[in-house]
MITIRO-959829 format. One line per 10 residues: number of its first residue (from 1); their letters; for each residue x, y, z of N, C-alpha, C. Coordinates in steps of 0.02 Angstrom, whole numbers, always signed. Layout:
BEGIN
NUM> A> X:Y:Z:X:Y:Z:X:Y:Z | ...
//
This chain:
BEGIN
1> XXXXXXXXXX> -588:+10158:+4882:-641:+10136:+4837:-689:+10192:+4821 | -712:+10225:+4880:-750:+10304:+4878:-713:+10355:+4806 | -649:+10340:+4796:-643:+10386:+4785:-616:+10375:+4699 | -614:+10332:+4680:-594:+10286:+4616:-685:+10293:+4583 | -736:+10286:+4622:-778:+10281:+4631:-813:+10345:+4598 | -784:+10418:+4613:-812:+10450:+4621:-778:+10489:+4555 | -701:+10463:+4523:-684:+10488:+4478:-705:+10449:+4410 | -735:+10390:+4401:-751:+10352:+4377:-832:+10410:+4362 | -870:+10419:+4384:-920:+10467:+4375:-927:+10531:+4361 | -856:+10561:+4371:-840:+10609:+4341:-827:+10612:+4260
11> XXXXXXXXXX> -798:+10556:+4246:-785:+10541:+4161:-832:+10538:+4128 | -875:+10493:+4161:-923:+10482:+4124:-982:+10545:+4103 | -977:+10585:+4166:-1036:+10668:+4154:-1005:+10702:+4109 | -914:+10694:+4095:-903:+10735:+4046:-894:+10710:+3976 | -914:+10646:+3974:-913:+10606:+3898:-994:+10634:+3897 | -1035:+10624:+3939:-1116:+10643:+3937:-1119:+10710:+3872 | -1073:+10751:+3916:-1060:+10829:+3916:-1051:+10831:+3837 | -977:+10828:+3820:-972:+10789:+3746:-1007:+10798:+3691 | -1042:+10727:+3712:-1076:+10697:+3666:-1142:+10761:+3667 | -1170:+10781:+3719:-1220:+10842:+3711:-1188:+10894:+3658
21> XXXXXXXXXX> -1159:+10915:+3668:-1116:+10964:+3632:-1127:+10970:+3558 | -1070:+10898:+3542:-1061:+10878:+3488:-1154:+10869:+3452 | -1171:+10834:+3483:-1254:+10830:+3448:-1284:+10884:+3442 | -1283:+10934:+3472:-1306:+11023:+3475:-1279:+11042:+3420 | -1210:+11049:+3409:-1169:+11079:+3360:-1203:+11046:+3287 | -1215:+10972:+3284:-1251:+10951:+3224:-1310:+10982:+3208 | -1357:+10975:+3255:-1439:+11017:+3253:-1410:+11061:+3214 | -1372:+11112:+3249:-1365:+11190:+3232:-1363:+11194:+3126 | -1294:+11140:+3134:-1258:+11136:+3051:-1310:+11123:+3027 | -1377:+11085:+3051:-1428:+11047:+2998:-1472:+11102:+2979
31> XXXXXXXXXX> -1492:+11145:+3024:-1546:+11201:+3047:-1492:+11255:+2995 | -1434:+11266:+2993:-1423:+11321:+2945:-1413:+11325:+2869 | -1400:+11217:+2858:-1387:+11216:+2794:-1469:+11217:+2764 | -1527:+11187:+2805:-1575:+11195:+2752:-1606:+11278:+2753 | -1583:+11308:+2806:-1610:+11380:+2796:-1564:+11412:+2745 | -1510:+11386:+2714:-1469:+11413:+2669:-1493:+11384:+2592 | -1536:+11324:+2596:-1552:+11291:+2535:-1626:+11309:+2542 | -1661:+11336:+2558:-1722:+11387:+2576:-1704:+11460:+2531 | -1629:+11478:+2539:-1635:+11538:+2515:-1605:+11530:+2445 | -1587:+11485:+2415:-1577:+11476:+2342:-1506:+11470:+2331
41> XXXXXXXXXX> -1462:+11477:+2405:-1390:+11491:+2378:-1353:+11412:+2387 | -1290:+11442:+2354:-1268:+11356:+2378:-1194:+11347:+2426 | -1191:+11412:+2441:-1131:+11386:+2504:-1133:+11450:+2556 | -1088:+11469:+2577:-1083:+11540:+2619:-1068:+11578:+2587 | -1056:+11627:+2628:-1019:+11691:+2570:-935:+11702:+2580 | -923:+11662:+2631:-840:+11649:+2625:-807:+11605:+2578 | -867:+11566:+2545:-838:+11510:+2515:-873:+11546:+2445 | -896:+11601:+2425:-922:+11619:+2386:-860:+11641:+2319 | -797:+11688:+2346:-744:+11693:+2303:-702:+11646:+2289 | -693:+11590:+2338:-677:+11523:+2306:-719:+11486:+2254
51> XXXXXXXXXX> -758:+11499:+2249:-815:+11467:+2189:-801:+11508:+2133 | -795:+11561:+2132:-803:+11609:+2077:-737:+11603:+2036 | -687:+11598:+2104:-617:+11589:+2044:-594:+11511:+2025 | -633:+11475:+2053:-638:+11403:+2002:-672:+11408:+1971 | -731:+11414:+1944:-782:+11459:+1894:-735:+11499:+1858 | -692:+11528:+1867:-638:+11569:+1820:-591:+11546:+1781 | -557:+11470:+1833:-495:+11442:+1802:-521:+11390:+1760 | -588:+11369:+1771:-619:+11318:+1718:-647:+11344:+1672 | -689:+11407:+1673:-669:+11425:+1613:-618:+11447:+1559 | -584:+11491:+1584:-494:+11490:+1539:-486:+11448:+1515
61> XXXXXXXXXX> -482:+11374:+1554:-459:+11312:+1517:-508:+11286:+1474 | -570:+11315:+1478:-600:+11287:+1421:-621:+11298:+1367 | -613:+11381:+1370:-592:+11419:+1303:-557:+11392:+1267 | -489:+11384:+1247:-453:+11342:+1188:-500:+11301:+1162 | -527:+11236:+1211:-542:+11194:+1178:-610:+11198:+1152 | -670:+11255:+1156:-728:+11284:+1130:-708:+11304:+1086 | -671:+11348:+1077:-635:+11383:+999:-622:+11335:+956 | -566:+11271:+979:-547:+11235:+927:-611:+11209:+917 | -666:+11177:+940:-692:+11132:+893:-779:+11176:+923 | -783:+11211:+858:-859:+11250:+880:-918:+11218:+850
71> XXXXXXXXXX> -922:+11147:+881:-976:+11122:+903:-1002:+11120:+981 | -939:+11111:+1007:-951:+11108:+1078:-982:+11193:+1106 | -1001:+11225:+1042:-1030:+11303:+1078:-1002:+11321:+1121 | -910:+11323:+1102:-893:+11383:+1149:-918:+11451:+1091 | -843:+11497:+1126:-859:+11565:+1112:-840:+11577:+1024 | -793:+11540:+1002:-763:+11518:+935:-822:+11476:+885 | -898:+11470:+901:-935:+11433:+870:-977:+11471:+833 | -994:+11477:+776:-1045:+11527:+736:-1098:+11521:+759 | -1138:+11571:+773:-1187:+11555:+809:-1247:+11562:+746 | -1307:+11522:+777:-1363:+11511:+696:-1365:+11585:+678
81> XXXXXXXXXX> -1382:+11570:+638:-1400:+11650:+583:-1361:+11684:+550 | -1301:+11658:+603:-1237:+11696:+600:-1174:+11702:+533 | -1130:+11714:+547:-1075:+11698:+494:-1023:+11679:+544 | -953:+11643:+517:-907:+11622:+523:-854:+11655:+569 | -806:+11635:+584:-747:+11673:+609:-694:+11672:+569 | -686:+11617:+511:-633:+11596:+482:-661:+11657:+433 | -589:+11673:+403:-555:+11721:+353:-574:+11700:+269 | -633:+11704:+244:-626:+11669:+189:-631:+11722:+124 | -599:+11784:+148:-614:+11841:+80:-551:+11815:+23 | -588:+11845:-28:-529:+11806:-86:-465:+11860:-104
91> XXXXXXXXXX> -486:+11911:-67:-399:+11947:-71:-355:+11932:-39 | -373:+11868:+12:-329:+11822:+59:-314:+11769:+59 | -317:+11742:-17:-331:+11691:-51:-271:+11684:-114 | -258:+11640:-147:-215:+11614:-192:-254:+11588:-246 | -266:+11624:-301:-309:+11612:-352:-281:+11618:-409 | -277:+11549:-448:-245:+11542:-514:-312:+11524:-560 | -310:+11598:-631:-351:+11633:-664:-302:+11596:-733 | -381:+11565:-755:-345:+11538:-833:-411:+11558:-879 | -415:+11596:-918:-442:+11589:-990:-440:+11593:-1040 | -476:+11578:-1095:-457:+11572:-1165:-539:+11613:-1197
101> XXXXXXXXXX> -523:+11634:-1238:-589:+11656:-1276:-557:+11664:-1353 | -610:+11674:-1412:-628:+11677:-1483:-660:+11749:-1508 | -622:+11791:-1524:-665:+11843:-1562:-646:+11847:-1619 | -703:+11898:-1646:-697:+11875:-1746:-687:+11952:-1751 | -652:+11972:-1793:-639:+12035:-1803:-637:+12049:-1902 | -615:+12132:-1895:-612:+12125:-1957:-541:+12136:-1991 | -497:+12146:-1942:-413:+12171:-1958:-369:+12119:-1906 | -361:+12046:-1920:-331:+12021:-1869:-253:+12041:-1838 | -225:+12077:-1899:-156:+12102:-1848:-165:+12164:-1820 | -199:+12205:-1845:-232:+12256:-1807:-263:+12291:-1739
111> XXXXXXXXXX> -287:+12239:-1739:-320:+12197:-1683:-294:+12155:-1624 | -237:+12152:-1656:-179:+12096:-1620:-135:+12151:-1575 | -110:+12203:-1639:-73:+12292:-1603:-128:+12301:-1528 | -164:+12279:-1548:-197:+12328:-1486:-203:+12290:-1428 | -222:+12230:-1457:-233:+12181:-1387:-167:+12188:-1337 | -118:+12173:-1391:-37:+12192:-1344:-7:+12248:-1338 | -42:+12312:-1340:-29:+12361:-1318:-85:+12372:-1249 | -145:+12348:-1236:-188:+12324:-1173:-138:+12283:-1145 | -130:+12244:-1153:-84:+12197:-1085:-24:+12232:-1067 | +3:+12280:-1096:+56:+12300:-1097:+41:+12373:-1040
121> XXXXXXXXXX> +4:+12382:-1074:-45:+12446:-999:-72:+12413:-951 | -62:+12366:-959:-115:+12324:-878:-28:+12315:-851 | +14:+12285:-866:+67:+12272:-829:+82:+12202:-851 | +57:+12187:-889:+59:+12114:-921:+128:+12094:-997 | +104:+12052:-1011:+155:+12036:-1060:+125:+11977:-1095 | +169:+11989:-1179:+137:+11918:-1216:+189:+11865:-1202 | +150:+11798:-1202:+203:+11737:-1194:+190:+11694:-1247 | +169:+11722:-1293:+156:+11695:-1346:+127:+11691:-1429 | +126:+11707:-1471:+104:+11737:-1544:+138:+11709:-1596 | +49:+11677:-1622:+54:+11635:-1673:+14:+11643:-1711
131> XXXXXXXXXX> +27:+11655:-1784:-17:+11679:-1842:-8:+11640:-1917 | -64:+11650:-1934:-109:+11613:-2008:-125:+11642:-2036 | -95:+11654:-2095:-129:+11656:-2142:-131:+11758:-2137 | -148:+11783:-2188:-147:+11860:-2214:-203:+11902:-2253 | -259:+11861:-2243:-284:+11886:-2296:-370:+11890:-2237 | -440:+11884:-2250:-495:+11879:-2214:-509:+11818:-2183 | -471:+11777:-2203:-475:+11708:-2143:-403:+11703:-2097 | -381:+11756:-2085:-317:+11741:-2045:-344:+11727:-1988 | -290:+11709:-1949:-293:+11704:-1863:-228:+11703:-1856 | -256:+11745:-1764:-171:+11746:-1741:-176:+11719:-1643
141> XXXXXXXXXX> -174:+11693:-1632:-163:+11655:-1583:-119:+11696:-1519 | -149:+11733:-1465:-103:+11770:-1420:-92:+11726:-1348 | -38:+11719:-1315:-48:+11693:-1266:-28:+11748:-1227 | -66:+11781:-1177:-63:+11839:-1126:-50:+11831:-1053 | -3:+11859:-1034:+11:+11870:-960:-6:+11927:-923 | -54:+11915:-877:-80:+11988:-862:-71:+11959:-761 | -89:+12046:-732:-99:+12033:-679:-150:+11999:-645 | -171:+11963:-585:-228:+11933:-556:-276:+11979:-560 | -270:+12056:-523:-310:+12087:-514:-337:+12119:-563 | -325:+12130:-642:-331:+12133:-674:-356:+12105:-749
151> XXXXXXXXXX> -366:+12045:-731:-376:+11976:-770:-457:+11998:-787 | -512:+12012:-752:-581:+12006:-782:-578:+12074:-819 | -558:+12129:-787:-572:+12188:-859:-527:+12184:-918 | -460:+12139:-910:-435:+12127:-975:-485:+12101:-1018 | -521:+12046:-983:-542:+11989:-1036:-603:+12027:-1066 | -625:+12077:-1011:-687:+12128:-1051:-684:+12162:-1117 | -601:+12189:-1085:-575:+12243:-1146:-578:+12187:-1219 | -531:+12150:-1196:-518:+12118:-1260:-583:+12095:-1295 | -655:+12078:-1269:-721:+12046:-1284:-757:+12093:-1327 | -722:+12161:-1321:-779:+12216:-1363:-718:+12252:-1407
161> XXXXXXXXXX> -677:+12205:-1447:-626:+12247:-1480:-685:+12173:-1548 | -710:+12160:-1551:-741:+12135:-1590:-776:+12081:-1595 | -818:+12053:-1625:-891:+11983:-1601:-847:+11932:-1556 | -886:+11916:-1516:-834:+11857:-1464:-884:+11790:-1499 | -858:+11748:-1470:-872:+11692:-1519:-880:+11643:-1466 | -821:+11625:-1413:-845:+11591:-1365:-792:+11641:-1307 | -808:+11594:-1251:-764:+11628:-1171:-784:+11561:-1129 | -705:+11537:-1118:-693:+11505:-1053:-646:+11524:-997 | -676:+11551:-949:-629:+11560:-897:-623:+11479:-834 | -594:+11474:-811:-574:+11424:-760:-525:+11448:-693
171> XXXXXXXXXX> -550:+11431:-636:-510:+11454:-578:-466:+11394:-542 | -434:+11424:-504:-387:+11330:-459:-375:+11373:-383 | -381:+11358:-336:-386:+11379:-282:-314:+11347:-255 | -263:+11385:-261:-179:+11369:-219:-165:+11396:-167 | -210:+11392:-110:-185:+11409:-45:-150:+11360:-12 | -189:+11315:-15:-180:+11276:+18:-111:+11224:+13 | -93:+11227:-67:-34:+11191:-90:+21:+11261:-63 | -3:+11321:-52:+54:+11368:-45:+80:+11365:+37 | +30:+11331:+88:+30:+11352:+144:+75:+11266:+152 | +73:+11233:+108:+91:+11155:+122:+155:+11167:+94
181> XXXXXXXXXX> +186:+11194:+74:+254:+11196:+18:+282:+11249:+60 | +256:+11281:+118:+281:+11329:+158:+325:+11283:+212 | +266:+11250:+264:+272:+11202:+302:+330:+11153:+269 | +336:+11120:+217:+385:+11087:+201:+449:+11130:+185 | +459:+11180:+159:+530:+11231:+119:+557:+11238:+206 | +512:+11257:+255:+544:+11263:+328:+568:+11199:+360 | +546:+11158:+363:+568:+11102:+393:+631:+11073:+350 | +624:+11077:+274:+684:+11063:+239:+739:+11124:+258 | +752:+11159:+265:+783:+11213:+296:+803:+11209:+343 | +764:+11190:+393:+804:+11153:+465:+847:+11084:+448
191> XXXXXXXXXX> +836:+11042:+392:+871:+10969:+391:+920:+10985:+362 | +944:+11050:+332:+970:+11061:+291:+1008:+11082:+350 | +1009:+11140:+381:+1054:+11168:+447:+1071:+11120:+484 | +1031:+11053:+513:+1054:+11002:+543:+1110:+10967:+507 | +1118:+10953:+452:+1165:+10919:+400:+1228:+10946:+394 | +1222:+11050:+390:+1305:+11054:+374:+1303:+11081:+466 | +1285:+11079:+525:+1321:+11078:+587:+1357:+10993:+581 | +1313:+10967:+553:+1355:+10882:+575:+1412:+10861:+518 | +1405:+10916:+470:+1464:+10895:+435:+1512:+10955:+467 | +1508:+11002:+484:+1561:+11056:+528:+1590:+10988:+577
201> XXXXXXXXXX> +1555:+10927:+607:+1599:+10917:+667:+1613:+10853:+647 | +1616:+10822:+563:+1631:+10787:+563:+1728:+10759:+571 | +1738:+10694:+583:+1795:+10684:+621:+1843:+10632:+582 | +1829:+10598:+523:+1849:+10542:+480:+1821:+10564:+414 | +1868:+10539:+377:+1855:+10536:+271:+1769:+10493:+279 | +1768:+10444:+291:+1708:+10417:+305:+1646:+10449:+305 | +1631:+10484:+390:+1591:+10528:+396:+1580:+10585:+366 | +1627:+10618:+339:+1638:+10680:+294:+1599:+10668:+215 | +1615:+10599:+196:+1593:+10619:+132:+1522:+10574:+124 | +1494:+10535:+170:+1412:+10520:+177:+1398:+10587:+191
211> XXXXXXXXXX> +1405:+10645:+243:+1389:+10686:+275:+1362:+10738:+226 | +1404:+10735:+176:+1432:+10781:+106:+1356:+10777:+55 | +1364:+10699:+53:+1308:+10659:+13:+1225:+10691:+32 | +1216:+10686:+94:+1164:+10675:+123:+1134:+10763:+127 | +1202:+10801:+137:+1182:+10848:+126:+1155:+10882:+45 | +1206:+10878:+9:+1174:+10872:-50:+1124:+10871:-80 | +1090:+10809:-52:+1008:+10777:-61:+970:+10819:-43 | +972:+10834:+3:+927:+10888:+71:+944:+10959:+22 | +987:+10984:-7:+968:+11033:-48:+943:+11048:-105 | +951:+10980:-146:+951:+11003:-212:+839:+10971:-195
221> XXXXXXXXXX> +824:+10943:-124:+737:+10924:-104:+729:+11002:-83 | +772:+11047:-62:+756:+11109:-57:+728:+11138:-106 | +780:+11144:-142:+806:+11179:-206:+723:+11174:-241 | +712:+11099:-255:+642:+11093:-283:+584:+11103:-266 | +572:+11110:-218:+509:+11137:-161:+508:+11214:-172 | +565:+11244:-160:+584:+11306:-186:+557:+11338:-268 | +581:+11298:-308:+551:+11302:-378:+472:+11319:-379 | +464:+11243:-358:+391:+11249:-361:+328:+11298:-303 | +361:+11339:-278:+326:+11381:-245:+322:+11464:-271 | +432:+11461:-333:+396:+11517:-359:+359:+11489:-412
231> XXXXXXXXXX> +357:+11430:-459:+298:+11415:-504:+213:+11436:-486 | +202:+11420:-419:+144:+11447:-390:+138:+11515:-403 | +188:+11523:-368:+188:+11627:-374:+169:+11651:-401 | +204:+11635:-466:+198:+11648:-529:+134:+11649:-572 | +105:+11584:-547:+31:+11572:-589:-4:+11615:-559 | -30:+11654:-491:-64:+11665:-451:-40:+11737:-476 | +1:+11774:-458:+35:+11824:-492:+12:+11852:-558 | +24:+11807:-613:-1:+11833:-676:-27:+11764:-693 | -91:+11790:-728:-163:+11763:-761:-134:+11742:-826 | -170:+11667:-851:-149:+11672:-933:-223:+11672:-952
241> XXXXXXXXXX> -209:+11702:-1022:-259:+11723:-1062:-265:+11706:-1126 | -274:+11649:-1163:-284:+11623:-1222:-314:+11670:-1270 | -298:+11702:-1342:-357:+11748:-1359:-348:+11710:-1416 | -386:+11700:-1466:-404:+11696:-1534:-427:+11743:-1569 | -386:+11782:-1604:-430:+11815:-1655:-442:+11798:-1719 | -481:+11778:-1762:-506:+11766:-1826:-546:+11825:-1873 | -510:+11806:-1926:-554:+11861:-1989:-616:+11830:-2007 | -659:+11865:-2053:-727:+11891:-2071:-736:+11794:-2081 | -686:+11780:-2137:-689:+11716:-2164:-683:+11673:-2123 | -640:+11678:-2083:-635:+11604:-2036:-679:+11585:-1995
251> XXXXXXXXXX> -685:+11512:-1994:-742:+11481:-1983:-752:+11522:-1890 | -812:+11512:-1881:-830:+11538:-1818:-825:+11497:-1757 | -831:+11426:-1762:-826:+11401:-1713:-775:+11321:-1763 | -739:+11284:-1724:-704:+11237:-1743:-758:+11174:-1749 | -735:+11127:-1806:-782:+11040:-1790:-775:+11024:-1744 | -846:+10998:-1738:-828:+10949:-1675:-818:+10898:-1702 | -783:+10853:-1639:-769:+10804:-1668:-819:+10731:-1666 | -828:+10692:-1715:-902:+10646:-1724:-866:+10588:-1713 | -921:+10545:-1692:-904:+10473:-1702:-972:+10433:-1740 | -946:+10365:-1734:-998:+10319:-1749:-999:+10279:-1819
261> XXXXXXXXXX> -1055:+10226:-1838:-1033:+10189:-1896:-1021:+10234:-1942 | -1102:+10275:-1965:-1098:+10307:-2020:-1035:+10374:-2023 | -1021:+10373:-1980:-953:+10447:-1985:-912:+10397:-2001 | -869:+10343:-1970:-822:+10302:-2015:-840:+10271:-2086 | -916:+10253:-2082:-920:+10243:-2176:-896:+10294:-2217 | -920:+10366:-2182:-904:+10413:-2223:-842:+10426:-2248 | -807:+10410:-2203:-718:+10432:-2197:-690:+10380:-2242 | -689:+10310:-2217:-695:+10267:-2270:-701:+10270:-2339 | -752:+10293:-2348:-769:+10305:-2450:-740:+10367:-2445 | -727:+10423:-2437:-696:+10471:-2426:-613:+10454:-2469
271> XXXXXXXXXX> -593:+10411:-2425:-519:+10404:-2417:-503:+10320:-2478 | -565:+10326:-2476:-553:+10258:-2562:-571:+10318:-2629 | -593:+10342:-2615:-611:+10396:-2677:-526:+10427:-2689 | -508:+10464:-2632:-466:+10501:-2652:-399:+10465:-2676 | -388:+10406:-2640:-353:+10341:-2656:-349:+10311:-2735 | -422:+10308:-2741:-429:+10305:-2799:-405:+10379:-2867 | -438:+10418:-2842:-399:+10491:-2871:-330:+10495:-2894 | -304:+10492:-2835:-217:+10468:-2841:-206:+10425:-2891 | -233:+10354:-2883:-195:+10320:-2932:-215:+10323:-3033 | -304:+10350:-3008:-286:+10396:-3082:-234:+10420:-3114
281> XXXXXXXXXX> -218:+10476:-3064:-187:+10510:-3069:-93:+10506:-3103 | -85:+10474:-3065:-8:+10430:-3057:-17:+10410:-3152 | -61:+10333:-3149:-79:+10323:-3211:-81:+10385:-3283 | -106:+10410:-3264:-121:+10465:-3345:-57:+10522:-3319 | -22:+10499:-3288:+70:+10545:-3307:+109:+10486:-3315 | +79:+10409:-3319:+114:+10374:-3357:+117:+10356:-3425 | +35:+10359:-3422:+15:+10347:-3502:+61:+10359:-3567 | +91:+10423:-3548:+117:+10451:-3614:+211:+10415:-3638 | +220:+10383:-3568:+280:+10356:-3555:+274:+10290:-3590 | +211:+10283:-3574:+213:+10188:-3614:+175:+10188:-3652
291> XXXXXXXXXX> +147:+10238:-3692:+146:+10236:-3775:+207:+10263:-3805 | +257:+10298:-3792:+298:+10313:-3811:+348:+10263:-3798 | +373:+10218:-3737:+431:+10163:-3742:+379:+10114:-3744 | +312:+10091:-3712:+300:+10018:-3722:+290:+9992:-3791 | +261:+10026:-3850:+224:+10013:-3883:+315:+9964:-3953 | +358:+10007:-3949:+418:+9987:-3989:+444:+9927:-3938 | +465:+9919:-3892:+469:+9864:-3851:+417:+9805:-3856 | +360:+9812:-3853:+322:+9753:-3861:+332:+9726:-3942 | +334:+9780:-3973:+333:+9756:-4052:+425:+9709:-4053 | +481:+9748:-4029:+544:+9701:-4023:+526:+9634:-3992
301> XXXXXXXXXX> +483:+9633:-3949:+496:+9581:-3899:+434:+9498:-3958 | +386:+9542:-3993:+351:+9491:-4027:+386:+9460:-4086 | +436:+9518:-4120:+469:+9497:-4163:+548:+9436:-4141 | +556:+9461:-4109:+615:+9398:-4053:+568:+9319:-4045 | +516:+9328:-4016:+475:+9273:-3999:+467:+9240:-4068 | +432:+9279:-4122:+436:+9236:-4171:+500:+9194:-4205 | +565:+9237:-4213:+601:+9203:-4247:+628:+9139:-4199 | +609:+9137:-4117:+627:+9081:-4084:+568:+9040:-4095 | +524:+9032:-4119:+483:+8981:-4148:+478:+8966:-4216 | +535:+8990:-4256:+534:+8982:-4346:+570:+8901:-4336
311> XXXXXXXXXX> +552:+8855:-4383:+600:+8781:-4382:+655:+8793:-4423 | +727:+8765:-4382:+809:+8758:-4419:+802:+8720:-4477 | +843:+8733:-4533:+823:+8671:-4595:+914:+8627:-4552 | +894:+8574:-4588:+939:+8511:-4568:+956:+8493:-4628 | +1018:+8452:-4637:+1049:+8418:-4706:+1023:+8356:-4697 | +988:+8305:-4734:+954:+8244:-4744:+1009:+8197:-4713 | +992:+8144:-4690:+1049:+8080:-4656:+1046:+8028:-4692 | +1110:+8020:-4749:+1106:+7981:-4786:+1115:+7899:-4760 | +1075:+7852:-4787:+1101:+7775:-4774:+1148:+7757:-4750 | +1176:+7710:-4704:+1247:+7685:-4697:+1255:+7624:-4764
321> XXXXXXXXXX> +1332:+7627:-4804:+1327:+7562:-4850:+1313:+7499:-4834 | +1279:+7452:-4890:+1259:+7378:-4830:+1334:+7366:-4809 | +1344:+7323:-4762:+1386:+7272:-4738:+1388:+7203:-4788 | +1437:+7182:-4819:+1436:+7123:-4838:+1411:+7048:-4806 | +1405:+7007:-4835:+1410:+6966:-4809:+1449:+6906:-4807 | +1454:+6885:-4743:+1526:+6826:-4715:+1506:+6777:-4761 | +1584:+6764:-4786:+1582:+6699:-4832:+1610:+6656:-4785 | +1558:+6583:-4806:+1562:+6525:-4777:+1649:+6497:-4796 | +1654:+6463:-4767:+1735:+6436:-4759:+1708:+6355:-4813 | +1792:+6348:-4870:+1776:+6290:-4911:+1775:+6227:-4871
//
């Protein structure tokens, strides 16, 4: 019993022991973390390069997504005052250049030599020439193909070869249809490679000639996407240039065009006058036709009428002889 006794008290001084320990070791942790939050820091300095390179890998990962959307002020966000990151110069750009202008000159084919000998030194070409008339009201109508980069000092040159009269230029911004017709010509390109591998392994008349079909389709949706990207090209490439030239005489600027009651009254009596004009007209290149046949015709036709109203003579209708009369019986 002494001795059950005595190990029984032994356990217990070293659970005592323990638990001292363990409660010391806490003091200590409590006593160093606020002398560590005293000095402004926030962990040890062993745990200091573990902080720094999570601090590293969260940022990396959060670059992309600051760039893509620079509101969230990452590094990709314009900062105030600032300018942009995006690319927006217009020599990186797809710009379709259209104008037309009016000058009055005093030699319109003259004038015409020269304009298309300018486009012809720019690198350009005519696509078009149309002319009126020969004398101080002519006009001749140029339609010009010139280069992009070249398009505003053409339209200069051509503005001081004599009085300009009017100038419209107009722009169309085709990037964006060029960068979309890109994205589509590639993906049709792949459906198109998908189509003849599956007709290479086709195995039946069946599959062969849907296969055939389908491909077909998928080229000739190529084919057109294709078109219309060099049509782009093309516009963006070379500028058109409407020119008008007119002589001394021709009017300077065109009617406009009017509406309203009194402009249709006008047009109206306008178009009864001349209506009327006409049928003057018509009339007195007949006149001479129907004094010359009506006048003997009406005179035949009165003389006919009369003799169908002259009275037939008749032979008189003589008496019938009397009839006797019946003798009575003796």
């Amino acid at each position: 019993m002494t001795t059950m006794g005595a190990g029984m008290d032994g356990q217990a001084v070293r659970r005592r022991g323990t638990l001292l320990a363990a409660t010391a070791l806490a003091a200590a942790l409590l006593l160093t973390g606020c002398g560590a939050g005293d000095d402004g820091s926030t962990g040890t300095a062993a745990d200091a390069p573990a902080n720094g390179d999570a601090a590293k890998r969260d940022n990396a990962m959060g670059a992309p997504e600051a760039a893509a959307d620079p509101q969230k002020g990452g590094a990709g966000a314009p900062q105030e005052g600032g300018t942009g990151a995006a690319d927006l110069r217009v020599d990186q750009r797809a710009i379709i250049y259209t104008g037309s202008m009016r000058v009055q000159v005093d030699d319109v084919d003259a004038e015409a030599r020269e304009v298309t000998a300018l486009v012809t030194r720019a690198g350009g070409f005519v696509g078009g020439d149309q002319r009126r008339s020969a004398g101080a009201d002519a006009v001749a109508e140029l339609e010009l193909r010139v280069p992009a980069e070249k398009f505003t000092a053409v339209v200069d040159e051509i503005a001081t070869r004599g009085s300009q009269l009017s100038r419209e230029i107009s722009t169309e911004d085709a990037t964006e249809a060029i960068v979309d017709l890109d994205a589509r010509i590639t993906s049709q390109r792949a459906r198109v490679d998908s189509a003849r591998r599956l007709l290479a392994r086709a195995s039946s008349i069946t599959d062969l000639v849907s296969l055939e079909n389908e491909l077909g389709r998928r080229e000739a949706d190529l084919a057109s996407l294709e078109a219309k990207k060099r049509r782009l090209a093309d516009l963006t490439a070379l500028s058109t240039i409407t020119v008008t030239l007119v002589g001394p005489a021709a009017k300077a600027t065109g009617e406009k065009a009017e509406t309203g009651f009194l402009v249709g009254l006008k047009g109206g009596w306008r178009a009864f006058v001349v209506s009327l004009t006409v049928l003057l007209t018509v009339l007195g290149a007949l006149l001479p036709w129907l004094v010359a046949f009506g006048v003997p015709v009406a005179a035949l036709l009165l003389v006919l009428r009369r003799r169908r109203k002259a009275p037939i003579p008749t032979a008189p209708v003589s008496a019938p002889p009397p009839v006797p009369a019946a003798r009575s019986a003796p």
